[in-house]
N, C-alpha and C positions, 0 to 999 in steps of 0.2 A: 444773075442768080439771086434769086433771095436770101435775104440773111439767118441766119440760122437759126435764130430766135421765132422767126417767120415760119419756118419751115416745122416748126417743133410743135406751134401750134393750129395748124394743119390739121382736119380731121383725119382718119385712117383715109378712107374713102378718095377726098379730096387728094392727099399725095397719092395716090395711087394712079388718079386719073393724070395726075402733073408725070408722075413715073411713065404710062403709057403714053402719053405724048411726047415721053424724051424733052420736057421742060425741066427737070430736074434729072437728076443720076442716083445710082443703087449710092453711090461712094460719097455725093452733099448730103444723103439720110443720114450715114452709118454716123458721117464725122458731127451732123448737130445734134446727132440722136447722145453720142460720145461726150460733147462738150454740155451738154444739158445734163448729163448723169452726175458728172465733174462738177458742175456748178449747184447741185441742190442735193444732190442722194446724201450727202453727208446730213441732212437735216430731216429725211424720212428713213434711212437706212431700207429702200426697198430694194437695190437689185446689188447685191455684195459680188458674185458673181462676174467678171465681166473678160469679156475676148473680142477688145476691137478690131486686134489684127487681123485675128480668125472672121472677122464680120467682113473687113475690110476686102481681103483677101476675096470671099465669095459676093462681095457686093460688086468687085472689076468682071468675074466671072458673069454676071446676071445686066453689064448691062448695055447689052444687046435684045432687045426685046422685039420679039417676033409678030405680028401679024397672028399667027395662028394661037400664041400664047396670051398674047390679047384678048384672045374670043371664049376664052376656058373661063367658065364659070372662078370665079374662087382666086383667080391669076393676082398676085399680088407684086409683081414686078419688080421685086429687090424690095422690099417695106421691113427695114428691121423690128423686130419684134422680141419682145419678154419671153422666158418660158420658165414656167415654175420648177422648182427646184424638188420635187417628186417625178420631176419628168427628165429621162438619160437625154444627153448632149455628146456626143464625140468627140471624145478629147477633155469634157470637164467633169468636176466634180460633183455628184448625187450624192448630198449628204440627208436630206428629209430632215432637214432640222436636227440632224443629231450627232454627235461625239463619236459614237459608235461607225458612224459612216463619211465622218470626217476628210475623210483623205480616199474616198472611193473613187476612183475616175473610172468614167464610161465609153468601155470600147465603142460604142455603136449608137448613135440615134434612136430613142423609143419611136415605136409608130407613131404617137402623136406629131412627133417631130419631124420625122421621116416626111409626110403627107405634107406639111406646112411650108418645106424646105421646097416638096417636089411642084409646090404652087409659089414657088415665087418670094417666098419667106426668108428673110436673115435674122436666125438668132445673133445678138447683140449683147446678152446677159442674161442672167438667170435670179429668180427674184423668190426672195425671202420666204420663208413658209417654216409655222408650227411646225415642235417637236414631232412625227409621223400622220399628226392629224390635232384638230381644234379651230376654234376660231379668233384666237388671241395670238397672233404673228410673233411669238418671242421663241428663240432656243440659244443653247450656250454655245453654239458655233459662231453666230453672226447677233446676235442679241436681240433689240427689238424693234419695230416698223411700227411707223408715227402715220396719222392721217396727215396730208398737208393742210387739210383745213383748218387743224390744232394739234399741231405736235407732240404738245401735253397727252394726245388721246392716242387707242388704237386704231389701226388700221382693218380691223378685223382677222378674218382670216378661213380659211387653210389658203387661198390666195391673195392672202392680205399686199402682200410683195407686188405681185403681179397689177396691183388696185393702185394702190399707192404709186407706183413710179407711171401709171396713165394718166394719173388726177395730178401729177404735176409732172407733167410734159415731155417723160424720159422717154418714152417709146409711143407707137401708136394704136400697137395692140398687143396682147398677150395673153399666153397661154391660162388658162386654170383648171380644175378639175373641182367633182363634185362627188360626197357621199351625202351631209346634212344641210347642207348649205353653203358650202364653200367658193362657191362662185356668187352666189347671191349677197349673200350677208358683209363681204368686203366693198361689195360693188355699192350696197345701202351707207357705208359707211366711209366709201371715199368720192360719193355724188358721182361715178359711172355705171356704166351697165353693163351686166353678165347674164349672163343664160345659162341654165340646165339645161341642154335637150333634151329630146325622148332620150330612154336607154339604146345602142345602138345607131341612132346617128350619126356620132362620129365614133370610128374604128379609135379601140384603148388599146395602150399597150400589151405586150403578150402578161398573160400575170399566169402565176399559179391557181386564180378561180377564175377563172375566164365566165363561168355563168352566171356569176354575181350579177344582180340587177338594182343594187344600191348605185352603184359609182359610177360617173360619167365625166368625160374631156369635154369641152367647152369652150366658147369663145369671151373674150372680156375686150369691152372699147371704152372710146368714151361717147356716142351716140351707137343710138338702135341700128342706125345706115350700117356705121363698122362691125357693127357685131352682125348684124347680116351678110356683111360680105368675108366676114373670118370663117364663119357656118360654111360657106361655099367652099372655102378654101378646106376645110377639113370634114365636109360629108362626102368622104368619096369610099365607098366600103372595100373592106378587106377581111379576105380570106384565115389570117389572124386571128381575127376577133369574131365568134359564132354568132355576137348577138350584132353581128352589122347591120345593117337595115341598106337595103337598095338606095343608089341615089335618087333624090325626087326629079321628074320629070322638069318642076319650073325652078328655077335658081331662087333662093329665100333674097337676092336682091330684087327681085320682082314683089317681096311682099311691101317693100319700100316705094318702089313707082308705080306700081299693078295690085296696091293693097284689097285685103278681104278683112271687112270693119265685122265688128262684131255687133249684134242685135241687142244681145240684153246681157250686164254682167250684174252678178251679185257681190257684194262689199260685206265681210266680215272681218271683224276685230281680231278675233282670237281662234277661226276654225272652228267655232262649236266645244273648245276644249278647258273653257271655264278657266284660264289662266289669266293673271296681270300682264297688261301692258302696256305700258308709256300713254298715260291719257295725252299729253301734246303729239307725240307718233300716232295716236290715233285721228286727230281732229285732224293731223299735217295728209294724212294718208285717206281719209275720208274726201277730204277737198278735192282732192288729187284724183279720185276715184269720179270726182263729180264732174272732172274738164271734160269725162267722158260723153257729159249731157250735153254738152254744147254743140256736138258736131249728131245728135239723134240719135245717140245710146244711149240704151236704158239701164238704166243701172239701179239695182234695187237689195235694201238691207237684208241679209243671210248667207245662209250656204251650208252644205252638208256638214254632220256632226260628225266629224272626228275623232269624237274619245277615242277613249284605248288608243292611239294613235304615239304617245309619247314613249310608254309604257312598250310597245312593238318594235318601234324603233331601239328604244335603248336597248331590247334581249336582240335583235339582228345584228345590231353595227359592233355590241360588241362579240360577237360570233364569226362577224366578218373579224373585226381586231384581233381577235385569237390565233385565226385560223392565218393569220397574214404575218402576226408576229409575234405569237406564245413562247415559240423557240426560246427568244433574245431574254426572257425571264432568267431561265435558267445559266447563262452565259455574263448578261451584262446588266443585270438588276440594279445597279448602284448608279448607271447612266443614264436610266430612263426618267422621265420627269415623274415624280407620285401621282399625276392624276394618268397618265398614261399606265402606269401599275396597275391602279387600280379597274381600267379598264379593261385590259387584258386578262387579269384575276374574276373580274368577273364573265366575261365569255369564258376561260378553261373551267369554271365552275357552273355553268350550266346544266342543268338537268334537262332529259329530252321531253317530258311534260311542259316545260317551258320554253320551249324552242316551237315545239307543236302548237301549243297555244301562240304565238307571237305569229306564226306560219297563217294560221285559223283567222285571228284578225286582221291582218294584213290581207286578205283574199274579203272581209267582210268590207274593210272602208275603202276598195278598188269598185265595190258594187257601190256602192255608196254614192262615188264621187261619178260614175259612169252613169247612176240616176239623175244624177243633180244634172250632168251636161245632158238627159235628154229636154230638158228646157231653158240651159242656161250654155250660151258659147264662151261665157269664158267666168274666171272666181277674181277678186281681187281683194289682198289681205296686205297689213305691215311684209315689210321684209324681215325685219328686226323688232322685235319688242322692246327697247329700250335704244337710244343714240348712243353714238360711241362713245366710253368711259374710260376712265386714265389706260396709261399704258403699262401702269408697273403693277395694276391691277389683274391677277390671272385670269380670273373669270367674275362674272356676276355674281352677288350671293340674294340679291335681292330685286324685285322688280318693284314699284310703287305700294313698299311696304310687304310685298310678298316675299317669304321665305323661300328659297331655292332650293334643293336637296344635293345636286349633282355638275360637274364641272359645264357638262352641255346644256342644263334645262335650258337657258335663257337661251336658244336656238330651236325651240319648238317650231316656229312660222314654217319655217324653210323644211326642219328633218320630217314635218309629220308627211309636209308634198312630196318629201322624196320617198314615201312608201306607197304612193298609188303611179308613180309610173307616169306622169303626166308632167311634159315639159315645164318652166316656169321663168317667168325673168324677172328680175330688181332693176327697176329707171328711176331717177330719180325726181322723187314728187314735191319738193320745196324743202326747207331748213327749217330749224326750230329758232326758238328765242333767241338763242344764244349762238347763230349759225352755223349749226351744225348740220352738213345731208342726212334726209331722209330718204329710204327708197320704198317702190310702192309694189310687191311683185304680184306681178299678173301668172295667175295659170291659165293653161289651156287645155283642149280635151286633148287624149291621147294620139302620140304622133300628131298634133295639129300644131306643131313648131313655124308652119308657114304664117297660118289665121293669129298666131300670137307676137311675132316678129312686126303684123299690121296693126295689132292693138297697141302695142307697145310705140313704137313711130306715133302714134295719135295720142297717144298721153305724151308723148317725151312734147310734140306740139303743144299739146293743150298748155302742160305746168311749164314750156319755156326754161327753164334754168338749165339744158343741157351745154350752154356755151360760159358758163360759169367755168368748167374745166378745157387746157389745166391750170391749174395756176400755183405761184410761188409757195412754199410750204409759209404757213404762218404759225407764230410762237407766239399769242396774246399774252 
């Protein structure tokens, strides 16, 4: 048997295949998956959360592995796994980050979880996530989530948790989810990779807006391989979620061994949206853009303008924020963090002129970006505008001398892509100066999660650093 340390860094992919060939067991995952959280989470604080027994328990349960269960797309054969802590667990606690929901336990598995379990999936612990939503991983339940890169920094976030205990070695895949970035922006910030899918590819849990086309489930690994083969395991639709999308005909691990390269990408700094961004994150994520030339893609500087794009986002999400958790204003106002207030204060304050208009543009830069792909198969921008920064810092107030106004501005890259509907992922494209990941997120056209799964695998080749993770957390 290998030794645990062995097994821990192990891609998803690779145990999986070790699991299907009954070279390894659900119960040697759960226990190095156990002793590695034991030995390092104290120094990233990413998965506070934890139920070995309960892993333990369904890892004897899972391993007998079938023949027939082998052959299912997605079959992850006992592979303990993360799930973010906005997502229900049976039997554990859903706090979202918060005081208010501290001591919630949840009857039942959310859908997300449910699908993950019914392919082969062992949650293992639940991992760290902002007060309801953000991208700066701290709340007063569990406190804050450190990159391992430099523990001094964040980890990002709304799945900062989830980022953090992959890039150093605790699980091999994990849950995330996505409104402006949330799965992207941790994934640039802890050197792995996440994906937004189309909306509708993977079945959400039931919610009270079920038609919301902001937010999406996702997969998080530490290569493009596992995240394609997590996509498997959770694009199976359900009757739940209205905006489910059919499963595809070819398993998105085929865009891995049977890839579809892309012709010509365009490289933009800023989206077209005149904003500051990290000139080193620029030059790191240009390069990155350019390994594309090496294998006969074209890749060329531009891409659709965007304005109005920040300005849209911000009157939606906080309309979605309102309408998700206005209530809790009036009830528990003294618990919720002030930039969360202020959020929610501004959605119950909307006026319907300004929801219309925000509706109006958002239907303007979806034309937009569906022009651009009729000559371009795929966009490629920073993930992040700036490398990750202290951790006791809440958010950005400034980007290379530029003034910020708002707790989210410095998440442009990521929220303006999440208003045209078009999948997106963060790989990561080389480190700065001072060794920090950067990641490089590729879009693609609509619903084309398969053709962007193959681009992504050929940058993760091209820039090489995807075997950097995981590694020990470092304190410079």
């Amino acid at each position: 048997m290998p030794a645990a340390d062995e097994l821990t860094r192990l891609t998803a992919t690779e145990a999986v295949t070790l699991l299907k060939r009954r070279e390894i067991s659900p119960v040697e995952l759960v226990d190095a998956a156990a002793a590695r959280i034991e030995a390092v989470d104290g120094q990233v604080n990413a998965l506070p959360i934890r139920f070995f027994e309960q892993a333990r328990t369904a890892a004897k349960r899972l391993s007998a592995t079938t023949a027939k269960d082998s052959a299912r797309p997605g079959w992850l054969a006992g592979l303990p796994i993360a799930v973010k802590d906005y997502n229900d667990v049976a039997g554990q606690i859903t706090t979202y980050g918060s005081p208010i929901f501290a001591n919630s336990v949840a009857e039942t598995s959310d859908l997300t979880v449910q699908t993950l379990v019914a392919h082969g999936a062992i949650p293992i612990a639940k991992s760290n996530v902002p007060e309801f939503a953000g991208s700066n991983t701290f709340n007063k339940v569990f406190g804050a989530t450190r990159t391992p890169w430099d523990t001094r920094l964040t980890s990002g976030g709304s799945s900062g948790g989830s980022a953090a205990a992959l890039a150093s070695g605790q699980v091999w895949l994990a849950t995330g989810n996505d409104l402006g970035g949330s799965l992207r922006i941790p994934a640039s910030y802890c050197g792995i990779v996440g994906m937004r899918p189309s909306v509708g590819r993977v079945p959400r849990p039931i919610s009270s807006l079920p038609f919301d086309p902001l937010w999406v489930e996702g997969p998080m690994g530490r290569t493009v391989a596992d995240v394609a083969l997590m996509l498997d395991a959770q694009a199976w639709p359900s009757r739940h979620d209205p905006l489910s999308l059919p499963r595809p005909e070819t398993p998105f691990a085929a865009a891995i061994t049977e890839p579809k390269f892309p012709r010509r990408v365009g490289f933009t700094p800023d989206l077209g949206l005149s904003r500051a961004v990290d000139p080193e994150v620029v030059e790191i994520c240009r390069a990155g853009a350019r390994k594309l030339e090496e294998v006969g893609v074209q890749v060329e500087e531009g891409g659709p303008d965007l304005s109005g794009g920040i300005e849209t986002f911000q009157t939606l999400r906080a309309l979605l924020f309102s309408a998700l958790r206005g209530d809790l204003l009036e009830t528990h106002r003294d618990q919720i963090a002030p930039e969360i207030v202020w959020n929610l204060e501004k959605g119950l304050a909307l006026e319907t002129d300004e929801i219309l208009r925000a509706e109006r543009q958002r239907a303007i830069l979806c034309r937009k970006v569906s022009a651009y792909f009729d000559g371009f198969d795929m966009l490629a921008c920073p993930t992040v505008a700036l490398p990750p920064f202290p951790v006791e810092q809440r958010y950005p107030t400034e980007i290379d001398g530029e003034k910020l106004t708002t707790y989210i501005d410095w998440m442009f890259l990521t929220f303006v892509i999440t208003l045209t509907g078009c999948p997106a992922i963060s790989v990561p494209c080389g480190v700065t100066r001072t060794g920090l990941p950067v990641g490089l997120q590729l879009i693609g056209r609509p619903r084309g999660d398969f053709e962007l799964i193959s681009a992504a695998r050929l940058l993760e080749q091209g820039c090489g650093i995807a075997r950097q993770v995981p590694l020990t957390p470092r304190a410079p």
